[in-house]
C-alpha positions as CSV (number, residue, x, y, z in Angstrom):
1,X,-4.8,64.6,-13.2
2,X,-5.3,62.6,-16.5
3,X,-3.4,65.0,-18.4
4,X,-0.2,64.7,-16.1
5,X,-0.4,60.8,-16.1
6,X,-0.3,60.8,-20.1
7,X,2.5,63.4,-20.4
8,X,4.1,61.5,-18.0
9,X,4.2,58.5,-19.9
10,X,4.9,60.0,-23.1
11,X,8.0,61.4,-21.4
12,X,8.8,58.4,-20.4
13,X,8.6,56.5,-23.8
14,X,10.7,59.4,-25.3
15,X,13.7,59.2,-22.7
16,X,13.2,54.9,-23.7
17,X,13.4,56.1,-27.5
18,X,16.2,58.8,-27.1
19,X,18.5,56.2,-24.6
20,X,18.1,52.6,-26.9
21,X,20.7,53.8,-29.0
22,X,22.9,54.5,-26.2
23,X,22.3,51.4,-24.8
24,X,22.6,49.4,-27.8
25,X,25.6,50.8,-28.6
26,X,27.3,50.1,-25.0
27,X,26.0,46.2,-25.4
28,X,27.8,45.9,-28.9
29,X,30.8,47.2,-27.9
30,X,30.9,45.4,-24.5
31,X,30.3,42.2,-26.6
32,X,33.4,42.7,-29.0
33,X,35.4,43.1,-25.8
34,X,34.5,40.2,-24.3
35,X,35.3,38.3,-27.3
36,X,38.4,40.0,-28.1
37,X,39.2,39.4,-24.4
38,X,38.4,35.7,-24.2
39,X,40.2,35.5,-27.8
40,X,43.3,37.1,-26.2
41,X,43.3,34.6,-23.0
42,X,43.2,31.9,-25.5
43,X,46.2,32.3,-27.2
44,X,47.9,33.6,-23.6
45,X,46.8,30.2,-22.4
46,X,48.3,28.6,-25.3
47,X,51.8,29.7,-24.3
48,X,51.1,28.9,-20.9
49,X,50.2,32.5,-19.5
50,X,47.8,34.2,-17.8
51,X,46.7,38.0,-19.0
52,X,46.7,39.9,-15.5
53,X,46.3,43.5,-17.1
54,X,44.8,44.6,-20.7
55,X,43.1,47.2,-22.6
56,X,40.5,47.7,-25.3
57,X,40.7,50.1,-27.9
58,X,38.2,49.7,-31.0
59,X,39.1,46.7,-32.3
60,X,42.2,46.1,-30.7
61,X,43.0,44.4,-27.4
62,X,46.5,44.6,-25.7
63,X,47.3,42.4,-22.6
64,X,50.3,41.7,-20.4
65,X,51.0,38.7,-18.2
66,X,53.3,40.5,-15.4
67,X,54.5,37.6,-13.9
68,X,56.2,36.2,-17.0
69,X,56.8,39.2,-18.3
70,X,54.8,38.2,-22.3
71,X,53.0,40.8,-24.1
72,X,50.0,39.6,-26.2
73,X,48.3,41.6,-29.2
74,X,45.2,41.0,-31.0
75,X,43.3,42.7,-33.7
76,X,40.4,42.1,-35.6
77,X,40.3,42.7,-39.3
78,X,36.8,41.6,-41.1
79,X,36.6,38.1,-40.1
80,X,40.4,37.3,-39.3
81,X,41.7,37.7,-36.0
82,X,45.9,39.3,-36.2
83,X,47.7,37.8,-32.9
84,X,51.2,38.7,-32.0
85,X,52.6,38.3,-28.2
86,X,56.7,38.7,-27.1
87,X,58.5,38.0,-24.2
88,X,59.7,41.6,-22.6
89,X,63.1,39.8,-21.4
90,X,64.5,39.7,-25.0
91,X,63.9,43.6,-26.0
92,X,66.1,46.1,-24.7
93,X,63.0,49.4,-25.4
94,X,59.7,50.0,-26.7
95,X,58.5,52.9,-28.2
96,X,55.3,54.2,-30.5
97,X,56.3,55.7,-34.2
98,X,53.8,57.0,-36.1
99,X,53.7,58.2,-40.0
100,X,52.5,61.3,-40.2
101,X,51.9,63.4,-42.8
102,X,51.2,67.7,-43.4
103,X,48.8,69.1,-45.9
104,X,49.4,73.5,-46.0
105,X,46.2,74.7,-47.4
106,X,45.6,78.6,-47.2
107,X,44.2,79.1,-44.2
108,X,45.9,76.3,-42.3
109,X,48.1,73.0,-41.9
110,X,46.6,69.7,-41.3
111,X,48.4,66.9,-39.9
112,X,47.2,63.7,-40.8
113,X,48.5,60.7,-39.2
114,X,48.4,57.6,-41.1
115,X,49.7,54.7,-39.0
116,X,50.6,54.2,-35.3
117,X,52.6,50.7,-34.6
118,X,54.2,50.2,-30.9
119,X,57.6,48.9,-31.9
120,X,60.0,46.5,-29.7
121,X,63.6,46.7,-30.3
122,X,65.2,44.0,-29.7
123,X,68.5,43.1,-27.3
124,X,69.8,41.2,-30.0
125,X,70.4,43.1,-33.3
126,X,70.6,40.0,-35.5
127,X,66.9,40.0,-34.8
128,X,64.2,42.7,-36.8
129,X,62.3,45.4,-35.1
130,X,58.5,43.9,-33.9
131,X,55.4,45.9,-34.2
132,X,52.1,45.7,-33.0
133,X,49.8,48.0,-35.7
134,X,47.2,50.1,-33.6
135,X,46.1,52.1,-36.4
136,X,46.3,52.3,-40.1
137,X,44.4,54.5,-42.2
138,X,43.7,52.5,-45.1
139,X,42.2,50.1,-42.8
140,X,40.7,52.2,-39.9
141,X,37.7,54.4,-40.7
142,X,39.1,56.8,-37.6
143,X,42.0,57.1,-34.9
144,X,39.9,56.7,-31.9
145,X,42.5,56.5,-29.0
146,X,44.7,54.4,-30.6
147,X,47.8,56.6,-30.4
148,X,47.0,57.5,-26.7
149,X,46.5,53.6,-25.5
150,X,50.0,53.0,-27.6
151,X,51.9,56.3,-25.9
152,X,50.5,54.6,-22.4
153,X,51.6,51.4,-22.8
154,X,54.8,52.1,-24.3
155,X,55.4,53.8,-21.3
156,X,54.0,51.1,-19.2
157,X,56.3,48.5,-20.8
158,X,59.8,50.4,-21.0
159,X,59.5,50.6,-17.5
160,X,58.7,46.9,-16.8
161,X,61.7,46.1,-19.6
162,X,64.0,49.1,-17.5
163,X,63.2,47.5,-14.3
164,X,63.9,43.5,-15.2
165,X,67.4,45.0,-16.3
């Protein structure tokens, strides 16, 4: 019986020591978003809108106020905090581009991608392309879903620009 209690509890204390990193992990990064979020909602405020819909991606946050139809974009970089937001009524298409690059070595091709930027082209031409910069390489250690959360909401916003047309 005393033998079961103690490998009991040393099975326990392993799970606790194999599952604190996990946990750690989850509490940082919840953290970030919430700053980034409340960061985000500042700025929205600021311009006298409320973010109804966003997403989290590293250390990038993306939100959209639906009823006023603004986008809002914030990135963290060291200390400094990037912010960029646009009203959807004054762009005629959004899209993501990405620079890419191949490497041939003998046994195969790599294809590294080196930046991914959701771009907004504008209704009037007088006015330059915008772009909100999800991922670039000299600045990212990784591209951890970057390109995927810009394909989504590139999709996600042509058809709220489409529709308001």
């Amino acid at each position: 019986m005393e033998i079961d209690l103690v490998t009991t509890l040393i099975g326990f204390v392993g799970l606790a020591i194999i599952a604190l990193p996990f946990v750690y992990d989850y509490r940082k990064r919840k953290k970030k978003e919430r700053l980034l979020f409340q960061s985000l909602n500042g700025i929205a405020e600021e311009h006298n809108c409320k973010i109804s819909q966003y997403e989290f991606c590293s250390d990038i946050i993306i939100g959209l106020d639906e009823s006023k139809n603004f986008v809002f974009f914030l990135k963290k970089r060291g200390e400094n905090f990037i912010s960029q937001h646009l009203d959807l009524s004054k762009f005629q298409m959004c899209h993501t581009a990405k620079k890419i690059r191949t490497i041939k070595t003998k046994n195969e091709t790599l294809v590294i991608t080196d930046r991914v930027e959701l771009c907004f082209v504008p209704k009037n031409n007088r006015m330059n392309e915008i772009r909100f910069e999800f991922y670039y390489k000299e600045l990212n250690s990784q591209l951890i879903g970057q390109l995927q959360l810009a394909d989504k909401w590139a999709k996600q916003l042509n058809d709220r620009i489409s529709n308001a047309l």
